[in-house]
VOPAGU-2260 file (C-alpha; in pm, 1 decimal, decimal comma):
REM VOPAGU-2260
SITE   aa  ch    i         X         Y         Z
SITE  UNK   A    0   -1687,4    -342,1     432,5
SITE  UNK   A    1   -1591,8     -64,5     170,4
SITE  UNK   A    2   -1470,7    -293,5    -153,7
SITE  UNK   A    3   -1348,1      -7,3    -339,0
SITE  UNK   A    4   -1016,8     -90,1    -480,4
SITE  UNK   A    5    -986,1    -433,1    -335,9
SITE  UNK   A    6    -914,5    -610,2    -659,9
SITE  UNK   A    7    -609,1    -347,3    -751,5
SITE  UNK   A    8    -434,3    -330,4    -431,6
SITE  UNK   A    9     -86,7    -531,8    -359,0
SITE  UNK   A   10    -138,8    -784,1     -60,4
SITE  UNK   A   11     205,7    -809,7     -16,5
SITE  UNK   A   12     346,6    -459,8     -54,6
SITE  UNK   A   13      10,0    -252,2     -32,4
SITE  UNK   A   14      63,2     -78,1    -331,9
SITE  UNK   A   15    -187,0       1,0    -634,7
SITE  UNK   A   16    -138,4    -285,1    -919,8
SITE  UNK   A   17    -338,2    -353,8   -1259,4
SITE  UNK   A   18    -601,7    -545,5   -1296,5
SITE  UNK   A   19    -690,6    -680,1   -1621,1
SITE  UNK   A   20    -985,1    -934,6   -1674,0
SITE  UNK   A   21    -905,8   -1201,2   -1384,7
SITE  UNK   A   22    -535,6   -1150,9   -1346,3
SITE  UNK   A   23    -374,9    -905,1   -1111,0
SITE  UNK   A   24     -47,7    -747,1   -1142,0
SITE  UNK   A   25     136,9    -540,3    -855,5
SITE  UNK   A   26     386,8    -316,3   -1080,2
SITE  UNK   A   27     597,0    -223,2    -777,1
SITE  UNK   A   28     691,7    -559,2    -618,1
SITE  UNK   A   29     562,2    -799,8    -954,1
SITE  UNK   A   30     320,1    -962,1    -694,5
SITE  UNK   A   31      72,7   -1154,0    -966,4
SITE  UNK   A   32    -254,0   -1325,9    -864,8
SITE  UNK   A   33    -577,1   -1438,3    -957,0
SITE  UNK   A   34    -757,7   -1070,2    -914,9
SITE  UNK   A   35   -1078,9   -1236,7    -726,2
SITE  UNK   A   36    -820,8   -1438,1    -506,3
SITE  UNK   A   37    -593,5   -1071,8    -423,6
SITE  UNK   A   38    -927,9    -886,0    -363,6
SITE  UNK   A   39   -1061,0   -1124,1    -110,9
SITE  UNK   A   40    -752,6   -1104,5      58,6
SITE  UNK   A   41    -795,3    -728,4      45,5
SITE  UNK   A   42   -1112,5    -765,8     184,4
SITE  UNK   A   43    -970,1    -994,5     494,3
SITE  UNK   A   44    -726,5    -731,7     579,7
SITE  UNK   A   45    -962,4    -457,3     473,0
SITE  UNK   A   46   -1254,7    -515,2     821,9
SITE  UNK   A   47    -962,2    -416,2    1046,2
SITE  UNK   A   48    -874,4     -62,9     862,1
SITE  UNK   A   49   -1060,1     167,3    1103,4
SITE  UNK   A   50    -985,1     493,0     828,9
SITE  UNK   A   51   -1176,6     314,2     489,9
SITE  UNK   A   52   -1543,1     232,6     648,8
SITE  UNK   A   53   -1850,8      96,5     404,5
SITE  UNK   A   54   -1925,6     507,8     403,4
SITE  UNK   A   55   -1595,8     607,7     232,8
SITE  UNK   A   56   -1636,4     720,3    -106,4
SITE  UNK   A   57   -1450,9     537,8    -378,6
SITE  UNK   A   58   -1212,2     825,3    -470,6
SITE  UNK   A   59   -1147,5     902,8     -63,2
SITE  UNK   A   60   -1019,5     525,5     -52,9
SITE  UNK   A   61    -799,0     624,8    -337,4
SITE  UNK   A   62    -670,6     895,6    -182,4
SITE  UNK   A   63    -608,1     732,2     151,9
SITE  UNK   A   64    -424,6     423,6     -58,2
SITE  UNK   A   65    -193,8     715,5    -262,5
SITE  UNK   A   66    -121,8     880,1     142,8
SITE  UNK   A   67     -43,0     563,0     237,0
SITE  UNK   A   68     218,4     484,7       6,1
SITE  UNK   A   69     380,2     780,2       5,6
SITE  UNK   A   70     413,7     768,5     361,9
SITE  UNK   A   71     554,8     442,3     390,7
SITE  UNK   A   72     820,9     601,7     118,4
SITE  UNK   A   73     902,7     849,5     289,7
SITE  UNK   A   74     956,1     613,7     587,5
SITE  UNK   A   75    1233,8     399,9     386,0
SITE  UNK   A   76    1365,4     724,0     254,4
SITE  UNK   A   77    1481,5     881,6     569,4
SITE  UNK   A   78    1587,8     513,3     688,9
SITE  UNK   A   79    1820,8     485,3     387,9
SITE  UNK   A   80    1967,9     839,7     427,6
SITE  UNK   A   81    2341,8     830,0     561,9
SITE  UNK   A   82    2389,2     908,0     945,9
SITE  UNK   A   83    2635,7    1202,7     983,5
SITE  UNK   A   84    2927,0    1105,4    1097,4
SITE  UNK   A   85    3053,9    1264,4    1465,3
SITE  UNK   A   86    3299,2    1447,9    1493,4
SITE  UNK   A   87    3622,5    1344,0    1704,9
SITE  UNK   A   88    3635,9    1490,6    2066,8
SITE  UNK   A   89    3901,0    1751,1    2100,7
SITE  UNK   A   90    4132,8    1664,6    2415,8
């Protein structure tokens, strides 16, 4: 198991926090833990990601993290966007 970035990473909203000494800070959803505690939770999830293995260098992990939450995003982006509205059928 690759434990690159285990100790920075959200468990709640998967996104990159701060670690400083033992505490752990998620600056997107305020997520705050003991960083130890959040990266063995990391790790937990971490054994079913099939795209990070124990080979993946630590800045590829980065990079996949970064994809990743861009991606998701770009998911709630397009899910907020307004629906066009349709226009009335013409008799």
């Amino acid at each position: 198991m690759n434990p690159a970035y285990t100790s920075q990473l959200c468990p709640k909203c998967h996104h990159l926090g701060r670690r400083q000494g033992e505490s752990f800070t998620c600056s997107n959803c305020g997520h705050q833990a003991d960083a130890d505690l959040n990266a063995a939770k990391n790790i937990l999830d971490r054994k079913k990601d099939t795209e990070i293995t124990i080979y993946t260098k630590a800045k590829d992990v980065k990079k996949i993290i970064l994809r990743r939450i861009e991606e998701e995003q770009q998911k709630q982006d397009t899910s907020k966007k307004p629906k066009k509205a349709k226009k009335a059928k013409k008799n």
